[in-house]
VMD Tcl script that builds the backbone (N, CA, C; Angstrom):
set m [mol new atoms 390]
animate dup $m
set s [atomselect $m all]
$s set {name element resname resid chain x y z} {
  {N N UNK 1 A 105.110 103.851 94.817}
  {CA C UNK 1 A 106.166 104.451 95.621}
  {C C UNK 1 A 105.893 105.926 95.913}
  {N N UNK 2 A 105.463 106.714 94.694}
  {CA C UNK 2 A 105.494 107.920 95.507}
  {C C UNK 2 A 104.221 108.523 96.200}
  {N N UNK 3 A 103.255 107.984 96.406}
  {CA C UNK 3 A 102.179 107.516 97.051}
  {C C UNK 3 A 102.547 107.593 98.744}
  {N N UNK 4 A 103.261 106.815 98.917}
  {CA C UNK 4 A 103.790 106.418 100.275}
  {C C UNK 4 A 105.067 107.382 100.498}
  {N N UNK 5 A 105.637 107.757 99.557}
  {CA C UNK 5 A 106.485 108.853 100.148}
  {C C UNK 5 A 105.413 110.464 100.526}
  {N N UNK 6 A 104.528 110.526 99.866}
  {CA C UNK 6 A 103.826 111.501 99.550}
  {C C UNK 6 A 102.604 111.510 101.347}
  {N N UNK 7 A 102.586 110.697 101.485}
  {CA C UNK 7 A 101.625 110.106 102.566}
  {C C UNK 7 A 102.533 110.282 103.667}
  {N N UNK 8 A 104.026 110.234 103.624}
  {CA C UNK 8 A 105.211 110.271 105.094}
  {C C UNK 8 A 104.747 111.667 104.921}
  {N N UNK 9 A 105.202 112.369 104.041}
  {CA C UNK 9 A 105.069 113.728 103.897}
  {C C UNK 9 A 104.434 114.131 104.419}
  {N N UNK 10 A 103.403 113.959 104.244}
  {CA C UNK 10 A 101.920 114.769 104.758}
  {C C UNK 10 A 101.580 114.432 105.446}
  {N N UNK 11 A 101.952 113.111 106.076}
  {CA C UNK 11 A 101.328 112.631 107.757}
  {C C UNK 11 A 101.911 113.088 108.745}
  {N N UNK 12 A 103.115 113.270 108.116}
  {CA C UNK 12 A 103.886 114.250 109.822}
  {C C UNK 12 A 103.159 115.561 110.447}
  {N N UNK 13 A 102.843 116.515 109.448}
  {CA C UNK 13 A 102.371 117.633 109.424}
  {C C UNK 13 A 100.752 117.702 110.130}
  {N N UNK 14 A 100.336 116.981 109.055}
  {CA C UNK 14 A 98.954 116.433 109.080}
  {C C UNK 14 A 98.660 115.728 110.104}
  {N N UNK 15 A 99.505 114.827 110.656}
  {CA C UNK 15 A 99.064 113.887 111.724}
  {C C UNK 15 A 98.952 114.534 112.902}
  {N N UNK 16 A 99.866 115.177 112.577}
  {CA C UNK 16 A 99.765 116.196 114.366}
  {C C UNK 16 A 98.634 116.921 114.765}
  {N N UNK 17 A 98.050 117.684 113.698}
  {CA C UNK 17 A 96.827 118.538 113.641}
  {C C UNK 17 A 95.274 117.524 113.777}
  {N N UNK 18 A 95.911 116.383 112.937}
  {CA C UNK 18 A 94.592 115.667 113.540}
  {C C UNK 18 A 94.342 115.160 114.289}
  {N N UNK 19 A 95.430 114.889 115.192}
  {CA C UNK 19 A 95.394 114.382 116.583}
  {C C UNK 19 A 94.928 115.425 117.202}
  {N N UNK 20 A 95.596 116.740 117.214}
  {CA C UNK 20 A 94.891 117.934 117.861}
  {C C UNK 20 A 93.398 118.004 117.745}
  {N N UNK 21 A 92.987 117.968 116.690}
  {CA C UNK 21 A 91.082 118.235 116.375}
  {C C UNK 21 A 90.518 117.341 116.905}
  {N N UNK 22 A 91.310 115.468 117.048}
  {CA C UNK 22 A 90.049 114.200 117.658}
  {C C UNK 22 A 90.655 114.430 119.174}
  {N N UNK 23 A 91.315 115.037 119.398}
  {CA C UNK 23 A 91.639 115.350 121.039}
  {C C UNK 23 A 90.578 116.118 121.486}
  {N N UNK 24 A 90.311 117.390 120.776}
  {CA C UNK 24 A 89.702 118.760 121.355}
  {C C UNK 24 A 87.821 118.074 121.039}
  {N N UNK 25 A 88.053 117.452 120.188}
  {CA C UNK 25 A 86.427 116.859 120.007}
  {C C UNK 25 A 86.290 115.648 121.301}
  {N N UNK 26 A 86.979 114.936 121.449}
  {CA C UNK 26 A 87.276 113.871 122.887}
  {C C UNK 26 A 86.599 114.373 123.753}
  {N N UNK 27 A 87.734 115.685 124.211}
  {CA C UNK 27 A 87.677 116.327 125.166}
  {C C UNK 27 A 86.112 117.065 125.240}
  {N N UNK 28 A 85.763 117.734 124.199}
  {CA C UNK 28 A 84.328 118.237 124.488}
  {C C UNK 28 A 83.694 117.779 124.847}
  {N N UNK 29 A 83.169 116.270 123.703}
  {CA C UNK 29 A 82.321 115.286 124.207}
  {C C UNK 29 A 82.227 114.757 125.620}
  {N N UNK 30 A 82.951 114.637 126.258}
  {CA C UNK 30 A 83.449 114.204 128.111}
  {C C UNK 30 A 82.231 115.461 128.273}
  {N N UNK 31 A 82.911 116.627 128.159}
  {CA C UNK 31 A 82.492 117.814 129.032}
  {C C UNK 31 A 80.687 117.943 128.704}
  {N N UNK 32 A 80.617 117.807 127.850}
  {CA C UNK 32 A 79.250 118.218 127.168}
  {C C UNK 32 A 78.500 117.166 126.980}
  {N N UNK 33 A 77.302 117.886 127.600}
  {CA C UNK 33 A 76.307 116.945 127.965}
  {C C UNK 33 A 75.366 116.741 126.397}
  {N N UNK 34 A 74.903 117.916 125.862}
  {CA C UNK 34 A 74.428 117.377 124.209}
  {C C UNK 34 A 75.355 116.527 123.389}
  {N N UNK 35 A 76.823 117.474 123.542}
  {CA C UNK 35 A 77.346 116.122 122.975}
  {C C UNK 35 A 77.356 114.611 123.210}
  {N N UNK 36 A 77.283 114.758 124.751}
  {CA C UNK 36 A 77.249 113.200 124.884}
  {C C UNK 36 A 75.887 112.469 124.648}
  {N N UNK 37 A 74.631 112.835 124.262}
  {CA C UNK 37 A 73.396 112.405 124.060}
  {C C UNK 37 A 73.818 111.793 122.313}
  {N N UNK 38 A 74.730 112.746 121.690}
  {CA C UNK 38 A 74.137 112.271 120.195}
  {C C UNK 38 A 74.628 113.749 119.647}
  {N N UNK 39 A 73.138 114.679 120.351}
  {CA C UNK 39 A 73.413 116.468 119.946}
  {C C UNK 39 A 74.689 116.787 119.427}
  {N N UNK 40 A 75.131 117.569 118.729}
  {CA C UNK 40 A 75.724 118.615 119.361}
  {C C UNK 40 A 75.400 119.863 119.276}
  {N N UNK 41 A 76.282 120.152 120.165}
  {CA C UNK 41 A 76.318 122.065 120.674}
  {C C UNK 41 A 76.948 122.624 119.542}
  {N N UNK 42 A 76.680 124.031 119.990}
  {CA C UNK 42 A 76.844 124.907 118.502}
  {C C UNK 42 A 78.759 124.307 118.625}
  {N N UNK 43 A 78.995 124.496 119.924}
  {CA C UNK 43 A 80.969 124.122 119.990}
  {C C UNK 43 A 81.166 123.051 119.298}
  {N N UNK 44 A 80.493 121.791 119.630}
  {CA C UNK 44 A 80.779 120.332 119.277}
  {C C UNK 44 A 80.319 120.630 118.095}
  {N N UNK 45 A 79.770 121.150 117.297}
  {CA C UNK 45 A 79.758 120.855 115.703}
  {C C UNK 45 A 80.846 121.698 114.864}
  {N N UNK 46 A 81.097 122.581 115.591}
  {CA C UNK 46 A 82.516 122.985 115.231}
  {C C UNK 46 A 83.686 122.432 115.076}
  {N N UNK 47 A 83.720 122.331 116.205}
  {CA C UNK 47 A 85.058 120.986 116.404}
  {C C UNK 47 A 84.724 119.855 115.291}
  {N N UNK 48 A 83.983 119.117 115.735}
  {CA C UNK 48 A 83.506 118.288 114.054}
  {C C UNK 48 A 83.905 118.769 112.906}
  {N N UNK 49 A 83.168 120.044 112.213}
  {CA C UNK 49 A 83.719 120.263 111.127}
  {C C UNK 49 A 85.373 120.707 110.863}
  {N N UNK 50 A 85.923 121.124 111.791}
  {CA C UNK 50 A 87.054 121.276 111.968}
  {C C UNK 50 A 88.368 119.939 111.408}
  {N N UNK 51 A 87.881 119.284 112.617}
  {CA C UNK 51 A 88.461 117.536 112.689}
  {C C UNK 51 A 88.203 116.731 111.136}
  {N N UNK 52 A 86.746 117.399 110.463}
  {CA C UNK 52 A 86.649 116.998 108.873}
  {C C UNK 52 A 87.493 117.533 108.009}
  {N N UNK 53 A 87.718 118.817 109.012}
  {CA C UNK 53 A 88.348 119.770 107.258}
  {C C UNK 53 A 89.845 119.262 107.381}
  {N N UNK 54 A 90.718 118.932 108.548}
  {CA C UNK 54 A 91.758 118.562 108.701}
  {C C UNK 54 A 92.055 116.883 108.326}
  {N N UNK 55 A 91.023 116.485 108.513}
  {CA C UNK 55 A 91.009 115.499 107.006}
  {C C UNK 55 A 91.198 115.441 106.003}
  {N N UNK 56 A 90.182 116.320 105.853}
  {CA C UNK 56 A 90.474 116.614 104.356}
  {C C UNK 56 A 91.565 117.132 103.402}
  {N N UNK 57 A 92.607 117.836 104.699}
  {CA C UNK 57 A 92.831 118.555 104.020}
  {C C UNK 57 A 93.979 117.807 104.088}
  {N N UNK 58 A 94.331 116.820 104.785}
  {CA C UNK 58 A 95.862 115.856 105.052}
  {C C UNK 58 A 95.659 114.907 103.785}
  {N N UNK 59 A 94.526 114.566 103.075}
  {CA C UNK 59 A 93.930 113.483 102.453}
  {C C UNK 59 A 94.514 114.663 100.786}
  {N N UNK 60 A 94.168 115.776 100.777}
  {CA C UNK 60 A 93.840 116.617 99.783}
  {C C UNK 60 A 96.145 117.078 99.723}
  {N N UNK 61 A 96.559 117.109 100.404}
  {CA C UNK 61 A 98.153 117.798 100.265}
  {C C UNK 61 A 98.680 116.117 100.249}
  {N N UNK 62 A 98.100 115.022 100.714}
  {CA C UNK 62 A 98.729 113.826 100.157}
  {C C UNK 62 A 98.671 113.502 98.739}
  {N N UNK 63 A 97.634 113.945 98.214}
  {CA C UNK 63 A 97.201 113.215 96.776}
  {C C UNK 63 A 98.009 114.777 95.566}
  {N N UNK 64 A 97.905 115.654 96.356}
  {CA C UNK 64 A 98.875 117.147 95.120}
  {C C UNK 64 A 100.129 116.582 95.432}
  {N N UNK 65 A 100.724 115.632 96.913}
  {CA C UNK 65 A 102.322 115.398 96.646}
  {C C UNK 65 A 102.386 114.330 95.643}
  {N N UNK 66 A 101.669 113.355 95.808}
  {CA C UNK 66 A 101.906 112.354 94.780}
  {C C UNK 66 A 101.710 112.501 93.776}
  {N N UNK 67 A 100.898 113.706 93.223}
  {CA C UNK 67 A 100.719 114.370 91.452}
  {C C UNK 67 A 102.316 114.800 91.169}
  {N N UNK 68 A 102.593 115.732 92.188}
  {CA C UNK 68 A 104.007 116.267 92.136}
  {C C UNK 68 A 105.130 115.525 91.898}
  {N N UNK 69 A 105.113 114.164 92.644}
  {CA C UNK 69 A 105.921 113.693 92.170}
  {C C UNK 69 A 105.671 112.764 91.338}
  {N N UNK 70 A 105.075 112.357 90.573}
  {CA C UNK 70 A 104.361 111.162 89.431}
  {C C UNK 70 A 105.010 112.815 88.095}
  {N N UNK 71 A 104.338 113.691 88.074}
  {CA C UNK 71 A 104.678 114.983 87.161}
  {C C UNK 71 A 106.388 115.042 87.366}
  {N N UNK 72 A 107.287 115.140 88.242}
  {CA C UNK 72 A 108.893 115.294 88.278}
  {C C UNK 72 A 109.450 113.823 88.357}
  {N N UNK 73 A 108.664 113.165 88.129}
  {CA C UNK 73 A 109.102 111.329 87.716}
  {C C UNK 73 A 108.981 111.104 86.688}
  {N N UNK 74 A 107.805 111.525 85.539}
  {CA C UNK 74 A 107.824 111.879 84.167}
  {C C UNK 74 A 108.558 112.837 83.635}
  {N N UNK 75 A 109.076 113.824 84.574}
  {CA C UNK 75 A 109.738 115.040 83.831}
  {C C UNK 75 A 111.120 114.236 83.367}
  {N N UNK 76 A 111.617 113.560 84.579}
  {CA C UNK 76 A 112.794 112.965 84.817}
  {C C UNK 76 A 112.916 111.866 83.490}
  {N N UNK 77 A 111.849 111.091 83.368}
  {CA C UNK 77 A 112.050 110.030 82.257}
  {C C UNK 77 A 111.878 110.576 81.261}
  {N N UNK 78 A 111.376 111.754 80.655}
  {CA C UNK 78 A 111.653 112.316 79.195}
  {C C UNK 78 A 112.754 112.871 79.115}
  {N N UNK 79 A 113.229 113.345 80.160}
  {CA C UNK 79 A 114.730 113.936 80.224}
  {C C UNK 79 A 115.801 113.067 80.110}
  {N N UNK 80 A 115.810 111.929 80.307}
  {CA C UNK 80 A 116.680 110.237 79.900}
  {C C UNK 80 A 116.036 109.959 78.914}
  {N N UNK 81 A 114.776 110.323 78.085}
  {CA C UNK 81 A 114.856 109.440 76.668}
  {C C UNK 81 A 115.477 110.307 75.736}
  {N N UNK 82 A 115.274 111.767 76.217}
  {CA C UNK 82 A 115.684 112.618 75.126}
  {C C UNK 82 A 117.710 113.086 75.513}
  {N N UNK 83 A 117.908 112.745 76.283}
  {CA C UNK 83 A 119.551 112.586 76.479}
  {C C UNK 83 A 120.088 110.926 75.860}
  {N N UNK 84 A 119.023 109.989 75.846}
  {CA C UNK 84 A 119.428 108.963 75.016}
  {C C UNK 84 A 119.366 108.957 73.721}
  {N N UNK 85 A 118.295 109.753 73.338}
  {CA C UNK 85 A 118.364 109.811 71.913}
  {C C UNK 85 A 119.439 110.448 71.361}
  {N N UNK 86 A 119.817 111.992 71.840}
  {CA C UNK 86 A 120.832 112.494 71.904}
  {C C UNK 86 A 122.511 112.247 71.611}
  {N N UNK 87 A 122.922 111.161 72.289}
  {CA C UNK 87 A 123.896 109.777 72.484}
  {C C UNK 87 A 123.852 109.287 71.400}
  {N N UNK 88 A 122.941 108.743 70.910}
  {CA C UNK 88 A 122.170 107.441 69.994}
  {C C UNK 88 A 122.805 108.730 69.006}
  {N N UNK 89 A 121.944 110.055 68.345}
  {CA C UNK 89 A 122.669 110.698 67.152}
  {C C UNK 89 A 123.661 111.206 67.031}
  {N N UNK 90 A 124.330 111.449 68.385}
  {CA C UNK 90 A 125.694 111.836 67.906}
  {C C UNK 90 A 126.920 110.573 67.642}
  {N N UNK 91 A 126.107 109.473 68.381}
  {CA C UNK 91 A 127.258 108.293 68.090}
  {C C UNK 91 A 126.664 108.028 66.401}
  {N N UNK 92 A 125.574 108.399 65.816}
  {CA C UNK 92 A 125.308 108.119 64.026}
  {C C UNK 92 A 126.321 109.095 63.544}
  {N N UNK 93 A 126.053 110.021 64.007}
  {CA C UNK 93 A 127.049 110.713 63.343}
  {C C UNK 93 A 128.505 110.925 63.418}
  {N N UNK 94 A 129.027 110.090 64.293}
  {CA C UNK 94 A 130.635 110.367 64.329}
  {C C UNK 94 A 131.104 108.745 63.993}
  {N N UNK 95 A 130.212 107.302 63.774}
  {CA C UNK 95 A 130.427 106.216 63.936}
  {C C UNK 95 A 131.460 106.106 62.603}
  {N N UNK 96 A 130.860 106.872 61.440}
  {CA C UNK 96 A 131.876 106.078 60.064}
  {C C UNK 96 A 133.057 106.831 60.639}
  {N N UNK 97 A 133.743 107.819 61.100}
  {CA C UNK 97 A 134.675 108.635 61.432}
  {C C UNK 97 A 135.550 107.636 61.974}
  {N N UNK 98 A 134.612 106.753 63.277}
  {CA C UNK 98 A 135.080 106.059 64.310}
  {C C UNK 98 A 135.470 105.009 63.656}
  {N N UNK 99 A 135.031 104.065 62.739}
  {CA C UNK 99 A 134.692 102.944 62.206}
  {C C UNK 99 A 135.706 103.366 61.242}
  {N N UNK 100 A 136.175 104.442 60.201}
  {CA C UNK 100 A 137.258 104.458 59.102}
  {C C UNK 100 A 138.673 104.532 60.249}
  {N N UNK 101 A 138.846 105.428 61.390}
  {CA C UNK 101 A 139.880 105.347 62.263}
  {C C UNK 101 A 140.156 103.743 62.743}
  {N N UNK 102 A 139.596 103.179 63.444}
  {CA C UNK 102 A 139.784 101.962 63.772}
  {C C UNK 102 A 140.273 100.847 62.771}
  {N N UNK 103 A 139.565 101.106 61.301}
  {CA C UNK 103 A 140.370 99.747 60.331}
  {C C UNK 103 A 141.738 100.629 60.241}
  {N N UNK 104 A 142.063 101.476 60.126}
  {CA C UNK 104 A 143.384 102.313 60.010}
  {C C UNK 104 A 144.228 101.642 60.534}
  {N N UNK 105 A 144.133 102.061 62.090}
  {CA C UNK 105 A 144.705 101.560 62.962}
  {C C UNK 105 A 145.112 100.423 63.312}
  {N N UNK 106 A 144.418 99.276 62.871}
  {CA C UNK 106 A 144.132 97.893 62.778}
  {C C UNK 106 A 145.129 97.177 61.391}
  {N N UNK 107 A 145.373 97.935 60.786}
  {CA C UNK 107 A 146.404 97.752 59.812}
  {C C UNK 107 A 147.476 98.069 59.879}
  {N N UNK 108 A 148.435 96.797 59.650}
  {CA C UNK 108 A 150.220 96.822 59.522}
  {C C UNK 108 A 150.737 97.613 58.471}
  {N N UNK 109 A 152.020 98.473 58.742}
  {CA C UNK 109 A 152.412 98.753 57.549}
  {C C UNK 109 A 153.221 98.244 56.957}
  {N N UNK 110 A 153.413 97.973 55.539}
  {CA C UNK 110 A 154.340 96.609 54.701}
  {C C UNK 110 A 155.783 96.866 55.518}
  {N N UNK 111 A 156.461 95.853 55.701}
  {CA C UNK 111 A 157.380 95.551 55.932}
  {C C UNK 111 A 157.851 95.588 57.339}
  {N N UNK 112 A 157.129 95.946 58.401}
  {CA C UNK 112 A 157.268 95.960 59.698}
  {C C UNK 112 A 155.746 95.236 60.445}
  {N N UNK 113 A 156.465 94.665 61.525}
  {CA C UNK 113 A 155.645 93.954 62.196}
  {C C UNK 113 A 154.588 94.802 63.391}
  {N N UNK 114 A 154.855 96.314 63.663}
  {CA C UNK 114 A 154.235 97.277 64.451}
  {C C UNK 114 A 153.132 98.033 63.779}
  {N N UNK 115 A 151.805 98.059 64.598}
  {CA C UNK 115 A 150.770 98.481 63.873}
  {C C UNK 115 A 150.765 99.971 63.262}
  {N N UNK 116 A 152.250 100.763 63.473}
  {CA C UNK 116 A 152.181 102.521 62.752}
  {C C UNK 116 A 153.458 102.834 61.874}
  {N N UNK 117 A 153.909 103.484 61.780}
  {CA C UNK 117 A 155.201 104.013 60.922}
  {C C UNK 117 A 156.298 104.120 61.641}
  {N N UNK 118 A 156.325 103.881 63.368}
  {CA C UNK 118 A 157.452 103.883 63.762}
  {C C UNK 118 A 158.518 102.410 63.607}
  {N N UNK 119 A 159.733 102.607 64.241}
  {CA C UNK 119 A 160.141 101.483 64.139}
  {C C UNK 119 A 159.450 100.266 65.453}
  {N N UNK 120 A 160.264 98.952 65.195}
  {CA C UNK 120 A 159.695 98.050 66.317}
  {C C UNK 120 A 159.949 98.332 67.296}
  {N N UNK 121 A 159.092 98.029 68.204}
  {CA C UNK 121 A 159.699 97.968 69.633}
  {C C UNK 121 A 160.318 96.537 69.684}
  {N N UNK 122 A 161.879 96.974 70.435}
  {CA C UNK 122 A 162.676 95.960 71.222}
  {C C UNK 122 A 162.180 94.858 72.034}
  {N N UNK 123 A 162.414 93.717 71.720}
  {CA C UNK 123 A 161.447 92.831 73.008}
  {C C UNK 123 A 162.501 92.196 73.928}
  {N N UNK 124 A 163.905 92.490 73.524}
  {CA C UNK 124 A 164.627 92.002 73.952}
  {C C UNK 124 A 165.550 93.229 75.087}
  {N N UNK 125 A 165.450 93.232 76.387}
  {CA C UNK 125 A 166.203 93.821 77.126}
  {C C UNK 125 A 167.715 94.439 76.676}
  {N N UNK 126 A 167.242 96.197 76.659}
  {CA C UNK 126 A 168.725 96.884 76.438}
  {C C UNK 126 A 169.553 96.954 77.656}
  {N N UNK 127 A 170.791 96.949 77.521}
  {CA C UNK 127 A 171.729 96.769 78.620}
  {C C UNK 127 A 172.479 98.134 78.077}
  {N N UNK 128 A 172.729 99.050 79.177}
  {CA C UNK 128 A 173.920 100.339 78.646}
  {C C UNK 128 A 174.681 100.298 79.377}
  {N N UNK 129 A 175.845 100.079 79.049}
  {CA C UNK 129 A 177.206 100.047 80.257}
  {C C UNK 129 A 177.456 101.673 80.466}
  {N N UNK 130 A 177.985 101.687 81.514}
  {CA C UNK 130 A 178.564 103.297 81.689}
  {C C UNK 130 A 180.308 103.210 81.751}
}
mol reanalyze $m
mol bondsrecalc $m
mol representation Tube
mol addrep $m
């Protein structure tokens, strides 16, 4: 994946310029007669190396984006193991807290049917005349 995001990236930029360099080399070759034998002219080997280096160099900012993001895709997943671990020790450490509250709570007190010290709740509809 980030390969191909890394490659949109850099082909927009990149693509344009290399269309520019196999245009201007096109275009020479037409005009120029060494070029068109095979030769080239001191121009046409310019343009060539040019049209290479803009290769290279669309080929070379594709492969540093995809380091970039493979490096902030790992940053990202140590940053979720170490916020999970995180979670993981603070729930060790507050669980007996959690775990002595809950049987508490979970227990009736003698002589009433409501799980705290208040009285019952009514189940039966109060009526107040005025």
């Amino acid at each position: 994946m980030p390969a191909v995001l890394a490659q949109r990236e850099a082909g927009r930029a990149g693509l344009e310029a290399l269309e520019r360099a196999l245009r201007a080399v096109a275009h020479h070759r037409v005009a120029c007669a060494d070029c068109q034998t095979g030769r080239f002219c001191p121009l046409g080997y310019e343009l060539a190396e040019r049209k290479a280096w803009t290769e290279q160099t669309r080929e070379d900012v594709a492969r540093q984006q995809v380091r970039e993001q493979r490096e902030e895709q790992s940053w990202e997943r140590g940053r979720d193991r170490r916020l999970a671990s995180r979670r993981a020790s603070d729930w060790r450490r507050v669980e007996p807290a959690v775990r002595r509250t809950d049987r508490v709570r979970a227990q009736s007190p003698a002589g009433t049917d409501s799980p705290n010290d208040h009285t019952s709740v009514p189940l039966d509809p109060i009526h107040i005349s005025r």
